[in-house]
N, C-alpha and C positions, 0 to 999 in steps of 0.2 A: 296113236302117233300121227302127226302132222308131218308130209313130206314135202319138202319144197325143192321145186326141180333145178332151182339155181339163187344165189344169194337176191339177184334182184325180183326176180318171185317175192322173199321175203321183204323185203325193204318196200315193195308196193304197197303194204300191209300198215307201214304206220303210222300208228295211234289209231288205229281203224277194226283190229281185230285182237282177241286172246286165242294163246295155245295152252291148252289144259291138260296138266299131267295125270297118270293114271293114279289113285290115292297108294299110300306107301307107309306101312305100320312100322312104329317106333317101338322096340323092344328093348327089353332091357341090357339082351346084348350088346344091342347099336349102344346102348348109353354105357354100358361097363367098357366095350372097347374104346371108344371117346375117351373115357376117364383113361386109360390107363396109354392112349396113343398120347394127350396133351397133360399126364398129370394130375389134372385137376378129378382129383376125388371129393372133392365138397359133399356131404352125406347128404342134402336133398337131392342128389342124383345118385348114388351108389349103396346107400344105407335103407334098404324097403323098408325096415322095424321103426326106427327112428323119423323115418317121411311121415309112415302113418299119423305122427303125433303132428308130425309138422304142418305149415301152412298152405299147400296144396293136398294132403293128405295120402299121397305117394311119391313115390319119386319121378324126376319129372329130367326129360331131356338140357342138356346146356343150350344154351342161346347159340353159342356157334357150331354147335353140332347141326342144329334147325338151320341155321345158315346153309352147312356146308351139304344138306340135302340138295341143293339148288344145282349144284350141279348131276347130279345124279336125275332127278326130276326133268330137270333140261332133256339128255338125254333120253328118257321116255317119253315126253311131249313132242320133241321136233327133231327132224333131219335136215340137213341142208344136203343137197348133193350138186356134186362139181366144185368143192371146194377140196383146197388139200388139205388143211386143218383146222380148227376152232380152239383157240385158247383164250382159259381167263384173265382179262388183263386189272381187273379192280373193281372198286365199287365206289358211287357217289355218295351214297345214304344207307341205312340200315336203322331198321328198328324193332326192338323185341316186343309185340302190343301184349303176348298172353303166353301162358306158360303153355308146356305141350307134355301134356304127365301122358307115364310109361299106358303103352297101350293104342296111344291115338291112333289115330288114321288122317293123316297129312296129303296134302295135293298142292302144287303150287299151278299159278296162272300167270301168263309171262305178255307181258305188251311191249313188241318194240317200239321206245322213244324217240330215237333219230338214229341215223347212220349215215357215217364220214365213211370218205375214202380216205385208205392211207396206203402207204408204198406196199405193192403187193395184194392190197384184199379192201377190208372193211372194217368200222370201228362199229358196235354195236351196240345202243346203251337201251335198256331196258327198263322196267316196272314187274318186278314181279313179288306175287303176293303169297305167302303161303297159308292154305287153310285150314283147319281143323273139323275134318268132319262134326259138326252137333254143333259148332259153337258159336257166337254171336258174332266175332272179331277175330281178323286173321292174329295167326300167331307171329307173323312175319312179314315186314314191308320192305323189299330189298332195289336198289337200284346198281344192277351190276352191270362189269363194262363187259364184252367176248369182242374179238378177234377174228375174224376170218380170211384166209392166208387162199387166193387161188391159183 
């Protein structure tokens, strides 16, 4: 984990440095609770029998599941301190490049892009990638916005 002793610490950083989270295994847990927090039971994600036949060959994470790693991964990659909160406020882009079948080993790398003042703290817009341990191409190209409130 990456600690920065105050927001503009981090903001000296950009486009000039990555924080890299520690890798974080995709279970089929993570993927059945998914399924059953938004609904979507689609059986190449919940049906292991039926995967095998299928076009990844198991069953394989949702796209916003992979997404919603990011915050999570955040939190284990960096600290800010001296801030009173950090919230997400959106995303510019997103893209799903590669599936992420049950099992992987995931890590995401976070570049900040710019950062605005705004009333109370900072706007924070990002680059972050997620990857798949073994694989050629991340599985995830995200440009998300945080917040930080001091």
């Amino acid at each position: 984990m990456r600690i920065f002793q105050s927001l503009d610490e981090l903001v000296a950083l950009t486009d000039q440095d990555e924080v890299v989270s520690d890798w974080f295994t995709v279970t089929q847990q993570h993927i059945d609770q998914f399924a059953d927090a938004t609904g979507d039971h689609q059986w190449i994600h919940v049906d292991a029998e039926r995967a095998k036949a299928g076009p990844f060959g198991t069953t394989v994470a949702h796209g916003y599941l992979t997404l919603s790693l990011l915050a999570g991964l955040g939190m284990n990659a960096m600290e800010v301190k001296g801030v009173r909160m950090g919230i997400n406020y959106g995303l510019n882009k997103v893209r799903f490049m590669a599936p992420v079948p049950v099992g992987s080993r995931l890590r995401a790398r976070f570049t900040l892009l710019q950062a605005s003042t705004i009333e109370g703290g900072m706007q924070l817009a990002w680059r972050c990638t997620i990857e798949r341990e073994g694989a050629d191409k991340p599985v995830c190209v995200a440009e998300p916005l945080s917040r930080y409130y001091i």
